[in-house]
Every structure is written in C-alpha cells, then in structure tokens.
C-alpha positions in Angstrom: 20.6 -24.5 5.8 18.5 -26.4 8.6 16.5 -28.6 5.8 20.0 -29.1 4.1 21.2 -30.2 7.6 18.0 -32.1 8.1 18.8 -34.4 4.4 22.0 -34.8 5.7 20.8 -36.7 9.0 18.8 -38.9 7.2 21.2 -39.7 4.3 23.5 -41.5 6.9 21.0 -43.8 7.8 18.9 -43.7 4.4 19.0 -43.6 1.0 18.8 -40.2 -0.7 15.4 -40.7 -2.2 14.1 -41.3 1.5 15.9 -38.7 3.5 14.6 -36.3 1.0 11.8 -37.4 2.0 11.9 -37.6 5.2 13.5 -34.4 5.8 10.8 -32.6 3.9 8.3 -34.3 6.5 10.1 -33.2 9.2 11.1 -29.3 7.8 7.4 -29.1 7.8 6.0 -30.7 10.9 9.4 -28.5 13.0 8.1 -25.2 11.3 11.3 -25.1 9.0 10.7 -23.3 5.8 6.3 -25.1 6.6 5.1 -22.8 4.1 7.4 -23.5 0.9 7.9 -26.8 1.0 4.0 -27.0 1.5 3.6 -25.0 -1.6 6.6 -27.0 -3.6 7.0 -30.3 -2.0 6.8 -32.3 -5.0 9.4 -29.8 -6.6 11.5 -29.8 -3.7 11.8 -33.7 -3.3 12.5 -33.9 -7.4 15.3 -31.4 -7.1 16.6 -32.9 -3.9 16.5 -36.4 -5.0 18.1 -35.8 -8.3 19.9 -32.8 -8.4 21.7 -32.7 -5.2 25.3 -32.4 -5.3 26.7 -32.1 -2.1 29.8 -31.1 -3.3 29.0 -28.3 -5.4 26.9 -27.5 -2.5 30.2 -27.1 -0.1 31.6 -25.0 -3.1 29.2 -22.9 -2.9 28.5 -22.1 0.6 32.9 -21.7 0.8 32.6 -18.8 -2.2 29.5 -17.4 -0.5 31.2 -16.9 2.8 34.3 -15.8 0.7 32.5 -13.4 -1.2 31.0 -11.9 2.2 34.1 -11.7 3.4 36.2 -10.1 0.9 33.1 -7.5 1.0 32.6 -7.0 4.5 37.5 -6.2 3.9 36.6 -4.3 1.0 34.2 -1.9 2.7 36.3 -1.7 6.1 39.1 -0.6 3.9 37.2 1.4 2.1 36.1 2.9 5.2 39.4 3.5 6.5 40.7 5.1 3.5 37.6 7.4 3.5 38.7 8.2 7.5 42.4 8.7 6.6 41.8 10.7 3.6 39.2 13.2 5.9 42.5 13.4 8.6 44.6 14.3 5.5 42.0 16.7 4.3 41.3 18.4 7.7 45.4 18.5 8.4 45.5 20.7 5.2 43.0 22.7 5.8 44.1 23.5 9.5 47.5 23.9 7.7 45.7 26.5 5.2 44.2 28.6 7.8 47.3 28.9 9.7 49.3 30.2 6.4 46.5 32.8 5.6 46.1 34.1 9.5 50.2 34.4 9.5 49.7 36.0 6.0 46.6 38.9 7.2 49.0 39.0 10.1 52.5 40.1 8.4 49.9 42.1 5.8 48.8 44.0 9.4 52.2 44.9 10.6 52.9 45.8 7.1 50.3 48.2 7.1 51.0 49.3 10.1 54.8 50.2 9.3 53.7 51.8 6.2 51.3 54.2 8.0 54.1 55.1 10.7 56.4 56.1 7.4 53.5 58.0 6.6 52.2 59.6 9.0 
C-alpha cells in the first residue's frame, strides 16, 4: 500500500512514467518492499507504467475489505450460533437429568410402597 501511496504523490506533480519511477527509487532507498523491487524493478516500473488502473485498484481494495468483513460477520455469527446452540444443548441436558433423578426418585418410593404391601 505504501509504494501505491508513494506513485500516487508523485503522479500529482509527475507524469505516470516518472512517478513510477520515482516512487520505486524512493520504496527502495525508505526500506519499503528494498528487496523486491530490487529483484523486479524493471518488472515493477513496466507494470506500473502501463498497467496501472487506479480505478480497478479502488475496486479492488473496497471488495477486499468487503470480503474481510463479511468473513470476520460470518465467523462471529457463526460463533454465536455455535455458543447459543451449546446453552440450548446444556439447558436440555440439565432438563434430562432432572426428568431421570425425578423418575429413580418416584421408581424409589415406588419400591418402597411395594415392599411395605409386602412385607
């Protein structure tokens, strides 16, 4: 982003062709991204000079950041469901445990009213 920022301060003041340029110079004397545009200047300033579209460039950096954050929704949500459906679960279960202890219970005194006849 900084050597896009970088071609776009030039490019006020310069043609294109320089501020590419330029901003590769600079990227590379400021430590920005030194080692690949060391190893692809001549690749870098081609594709910047003539392939640049700012516009598609603001497209994509809007459906990146989109994308991000319908995943970063997606998984909170997710989340949320996974934490409302564990309350559900453990309600039901608590739920369970009461029904079977009342049911051993009743079975108890059931037993125990039985032996009395009994006995």
């Amino acid at each position: 982003m900084e050597y896009v920022d970088t071609v776009r301060r030039f490019h006020k003041n310069y043609p294109l062709e320089d501020a590419v340029r330029l901003a590769v110079d600079y990227c590379i004397a400021h430590d920005i991204l030194r080692e690949f545009l060391l190893a692809n200047k001549v690749e870098v300033t081609s594709m910047g000079i003539f392939e640049y579209d700012e516009e598609l460039h603001k497209k994509t950096l809007l459906k990146e950041g989109f994308d991000e954050g319908y995943d970063k929704g997606y998984d909170k949500g997710y989340d949320k469901g996974l934490e409302d459906g564990l309350s559900e679960a453990n309600e039901l279960i608590n739920e369970k445990d009461k029904i079977i202890a009342d049911t051993l219970a009743e079975n108890a005194r059931l037993k125990a009213q039985l032996a009395e006849r009994a006995g």
